[in-house]
Residue frames as qw, qx, qy, qz and C-alpha x, y, z in Angstrom:
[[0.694, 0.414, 0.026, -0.588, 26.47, 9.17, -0.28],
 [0.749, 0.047, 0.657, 0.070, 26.47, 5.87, -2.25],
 [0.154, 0.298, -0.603, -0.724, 27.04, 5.58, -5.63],
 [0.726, 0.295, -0.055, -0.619, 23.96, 4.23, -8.01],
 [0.382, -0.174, 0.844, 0.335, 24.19, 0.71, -8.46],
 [0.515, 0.143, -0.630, -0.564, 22.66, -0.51, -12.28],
 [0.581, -0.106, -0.736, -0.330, 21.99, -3.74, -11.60],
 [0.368, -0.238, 0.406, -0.802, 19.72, -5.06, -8.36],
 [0.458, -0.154, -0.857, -0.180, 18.20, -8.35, -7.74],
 [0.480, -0.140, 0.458, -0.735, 15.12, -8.50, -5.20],
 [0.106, -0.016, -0.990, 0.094, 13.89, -11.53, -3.70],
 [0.534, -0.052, 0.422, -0.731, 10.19, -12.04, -2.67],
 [0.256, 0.158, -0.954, -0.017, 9.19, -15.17, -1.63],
 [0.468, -0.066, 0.445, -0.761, 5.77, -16.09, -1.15],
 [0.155, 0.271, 0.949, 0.054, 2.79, -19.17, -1.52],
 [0.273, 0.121, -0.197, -0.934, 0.01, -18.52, -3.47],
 [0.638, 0.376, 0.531, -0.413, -3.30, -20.00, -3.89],
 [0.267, 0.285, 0.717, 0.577, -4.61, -20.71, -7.00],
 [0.125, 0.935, 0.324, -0.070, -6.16, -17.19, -8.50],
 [0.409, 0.756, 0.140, 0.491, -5.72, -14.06, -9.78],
 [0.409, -0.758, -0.212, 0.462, -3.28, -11.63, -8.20],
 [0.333, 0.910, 0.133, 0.208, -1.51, -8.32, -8.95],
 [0.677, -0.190, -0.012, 0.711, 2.13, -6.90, -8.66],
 [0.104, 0.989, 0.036, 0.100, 2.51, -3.24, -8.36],
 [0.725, 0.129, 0.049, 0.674, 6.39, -2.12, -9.29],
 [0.020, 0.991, 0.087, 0.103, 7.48, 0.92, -8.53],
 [0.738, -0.140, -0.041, 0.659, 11.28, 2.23, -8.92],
 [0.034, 0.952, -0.213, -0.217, 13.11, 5.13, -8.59],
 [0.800, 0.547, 0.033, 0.245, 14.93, 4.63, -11.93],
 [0.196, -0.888, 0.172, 0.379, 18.81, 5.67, -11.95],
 [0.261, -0.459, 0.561, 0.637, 21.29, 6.02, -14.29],
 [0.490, 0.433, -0.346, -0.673, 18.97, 6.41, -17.26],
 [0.152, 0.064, -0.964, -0.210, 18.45, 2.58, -16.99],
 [0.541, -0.071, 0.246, -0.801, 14.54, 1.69, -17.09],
 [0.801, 0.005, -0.580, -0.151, 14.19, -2.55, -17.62],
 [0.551, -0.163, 0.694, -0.433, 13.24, -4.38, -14.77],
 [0.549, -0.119, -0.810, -0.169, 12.20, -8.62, -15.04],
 [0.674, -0.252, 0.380, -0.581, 9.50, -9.91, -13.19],
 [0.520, 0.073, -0.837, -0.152, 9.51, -13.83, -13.13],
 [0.758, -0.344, 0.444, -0.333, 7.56, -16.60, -10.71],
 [0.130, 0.450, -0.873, 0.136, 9.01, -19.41, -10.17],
 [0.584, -0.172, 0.620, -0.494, 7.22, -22.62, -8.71],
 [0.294, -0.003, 0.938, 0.183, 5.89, -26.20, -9.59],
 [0.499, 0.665, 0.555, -0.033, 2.16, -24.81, -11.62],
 [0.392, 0.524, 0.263, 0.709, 2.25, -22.40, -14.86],
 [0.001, -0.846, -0.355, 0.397, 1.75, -18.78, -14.25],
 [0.388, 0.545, 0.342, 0.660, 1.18, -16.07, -16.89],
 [0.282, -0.594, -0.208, 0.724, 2.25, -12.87, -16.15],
 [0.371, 0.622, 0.504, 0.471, 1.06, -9.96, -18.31],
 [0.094, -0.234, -0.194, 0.948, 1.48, -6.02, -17.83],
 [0.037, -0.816, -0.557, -0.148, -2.03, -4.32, -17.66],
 [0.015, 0.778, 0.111, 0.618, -3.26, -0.44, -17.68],
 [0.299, -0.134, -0.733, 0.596, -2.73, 0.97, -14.55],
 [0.407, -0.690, -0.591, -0.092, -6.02, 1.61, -12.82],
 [0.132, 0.579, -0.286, 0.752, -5.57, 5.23, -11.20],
 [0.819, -0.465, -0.049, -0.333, -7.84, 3.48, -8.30],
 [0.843, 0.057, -0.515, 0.140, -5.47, 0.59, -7.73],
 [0.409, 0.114, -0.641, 0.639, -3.47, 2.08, -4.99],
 [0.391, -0.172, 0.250, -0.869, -6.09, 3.91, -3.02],
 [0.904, -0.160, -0.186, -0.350, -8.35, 0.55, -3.19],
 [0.661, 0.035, -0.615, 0.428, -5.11, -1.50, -2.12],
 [0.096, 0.245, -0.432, 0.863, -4.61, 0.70, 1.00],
 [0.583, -0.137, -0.173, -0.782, -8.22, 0.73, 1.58],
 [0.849, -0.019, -0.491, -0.195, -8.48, -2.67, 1.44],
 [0.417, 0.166, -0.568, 0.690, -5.19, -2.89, 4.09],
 [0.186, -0.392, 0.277, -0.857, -7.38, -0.65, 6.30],
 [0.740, -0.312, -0.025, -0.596, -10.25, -2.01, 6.39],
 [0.854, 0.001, -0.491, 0.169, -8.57, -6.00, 7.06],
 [0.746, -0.174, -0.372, 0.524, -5.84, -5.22, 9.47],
 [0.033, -0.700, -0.244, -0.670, -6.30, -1.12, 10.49],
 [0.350, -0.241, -0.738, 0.523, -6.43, 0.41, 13.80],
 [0.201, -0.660, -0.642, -0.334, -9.68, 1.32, 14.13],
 [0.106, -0.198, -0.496, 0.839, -10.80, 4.87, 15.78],
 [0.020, -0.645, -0.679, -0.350, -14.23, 5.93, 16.15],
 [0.143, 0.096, -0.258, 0.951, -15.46, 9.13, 17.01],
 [0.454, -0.481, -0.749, 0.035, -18.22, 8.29, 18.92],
 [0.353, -0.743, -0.326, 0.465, -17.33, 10.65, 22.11],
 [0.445, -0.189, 0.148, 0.863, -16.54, 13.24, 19.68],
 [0.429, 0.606, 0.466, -0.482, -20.39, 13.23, 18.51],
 [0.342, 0.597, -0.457, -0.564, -19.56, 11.59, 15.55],
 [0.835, 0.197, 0.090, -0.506, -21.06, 8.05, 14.95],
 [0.909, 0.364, 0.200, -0.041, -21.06, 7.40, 12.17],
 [0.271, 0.856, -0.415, 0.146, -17.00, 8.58, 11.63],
 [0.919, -0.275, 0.274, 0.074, -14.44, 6.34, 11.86],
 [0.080, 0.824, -0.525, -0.197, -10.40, 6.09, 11.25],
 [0.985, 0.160, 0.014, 0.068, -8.30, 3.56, 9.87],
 [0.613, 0.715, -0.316, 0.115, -4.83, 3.37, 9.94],
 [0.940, -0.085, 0.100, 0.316, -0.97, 1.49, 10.03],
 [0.053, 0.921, -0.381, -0.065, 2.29, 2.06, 9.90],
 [0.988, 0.072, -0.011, -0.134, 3.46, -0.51, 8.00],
 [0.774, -0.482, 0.113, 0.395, 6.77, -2.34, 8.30],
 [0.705, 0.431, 0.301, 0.476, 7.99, -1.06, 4.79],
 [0.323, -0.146, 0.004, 0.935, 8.10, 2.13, 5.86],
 [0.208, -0.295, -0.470, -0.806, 4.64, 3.08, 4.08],
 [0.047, 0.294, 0.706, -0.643, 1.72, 4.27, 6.59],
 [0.138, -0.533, -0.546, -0.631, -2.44, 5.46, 5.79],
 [0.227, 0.152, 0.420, -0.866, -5.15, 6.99, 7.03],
 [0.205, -0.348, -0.644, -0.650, -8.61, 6.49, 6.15],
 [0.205, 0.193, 0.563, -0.777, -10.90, 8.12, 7.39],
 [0.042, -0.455, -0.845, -0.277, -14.94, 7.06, 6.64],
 [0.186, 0.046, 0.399, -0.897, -17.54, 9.82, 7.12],
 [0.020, -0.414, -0.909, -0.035, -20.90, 7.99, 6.84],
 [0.026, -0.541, -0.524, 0.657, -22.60, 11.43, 8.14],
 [0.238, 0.857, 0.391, 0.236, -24.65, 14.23, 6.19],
 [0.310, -0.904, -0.143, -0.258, -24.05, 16.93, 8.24],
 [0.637, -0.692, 0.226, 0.252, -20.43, 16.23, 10.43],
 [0.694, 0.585, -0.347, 0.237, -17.02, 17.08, 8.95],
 [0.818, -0.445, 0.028, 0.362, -14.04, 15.34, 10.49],
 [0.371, 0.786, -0.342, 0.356, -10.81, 17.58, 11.04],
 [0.829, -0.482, 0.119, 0.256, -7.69, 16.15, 12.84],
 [0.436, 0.842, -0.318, -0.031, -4.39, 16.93, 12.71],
 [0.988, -0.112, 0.009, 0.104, -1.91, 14.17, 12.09],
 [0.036, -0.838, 0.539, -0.071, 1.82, 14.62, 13.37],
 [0.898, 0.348, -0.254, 0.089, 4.39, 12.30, 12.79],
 [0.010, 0.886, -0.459, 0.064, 7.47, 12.02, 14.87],
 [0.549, -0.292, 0.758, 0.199, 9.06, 8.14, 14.40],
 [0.723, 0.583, -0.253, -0.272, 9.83, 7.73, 10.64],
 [0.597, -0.294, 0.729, -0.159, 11.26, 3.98, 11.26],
 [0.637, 0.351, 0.677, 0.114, 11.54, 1.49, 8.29],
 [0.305, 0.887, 0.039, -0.345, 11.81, 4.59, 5.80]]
């Protein structure tokens, strides 16, 4: 087992358009230490600011992920239309489902088994 380190420096290094974007943080906090810095870096201004969190935000982010870059199952030959899966297993280790039921009248039951937990 490792010991806790305190201090911790993460890189992420990306180009940005000009607009509005969002940074979701999430640690698992040890040794009773809970300050974290966010900074950007680059050649225009940018104003970072900490907003409410939006109990939506991650379910719409995922969502969004699905619906862009998803692997798409329908359940067409299952006599189900209008029903339709999403989901990734992304490199971070983090994976969805989504599942869309467009239908009145059809519930969708699957069961989802896992056995490569890669990137974790």
């Amino acid at each position: 087992m490792s010991t806790p380190v305190k201090d911790r420096t993460l890189w992420e290094v990306q180009d940005f358009e000009a607009g509005e974007y969002f940074i979701y943080v999430e640690f698992d906090w040890c040794c009773h230490v809970n300050d974290f810095v966010i900074a950007a870096y680059g050649s225009d201004e940018a104003t970072i600011e900490q907003i409410p969190m939006n109990p939506d935000f991650l379910p719409n982010v995922y969502k969004s992920c699905a619906l862009k870059s998803g692997k798409m199952t329908k359940y067409e030959n299952e006599g189900a239309p209008e029903c339709v899966k999403y989901s990734d297993m992304c490199t971070d280790g983090f994976g969805y489902n989504y599942f869309v039921n467009n239908s009145e009248n059809v519930a969708i039951k699957e069961n989802l088994t896992y056995t490569k937990f890669d990137n974790l």
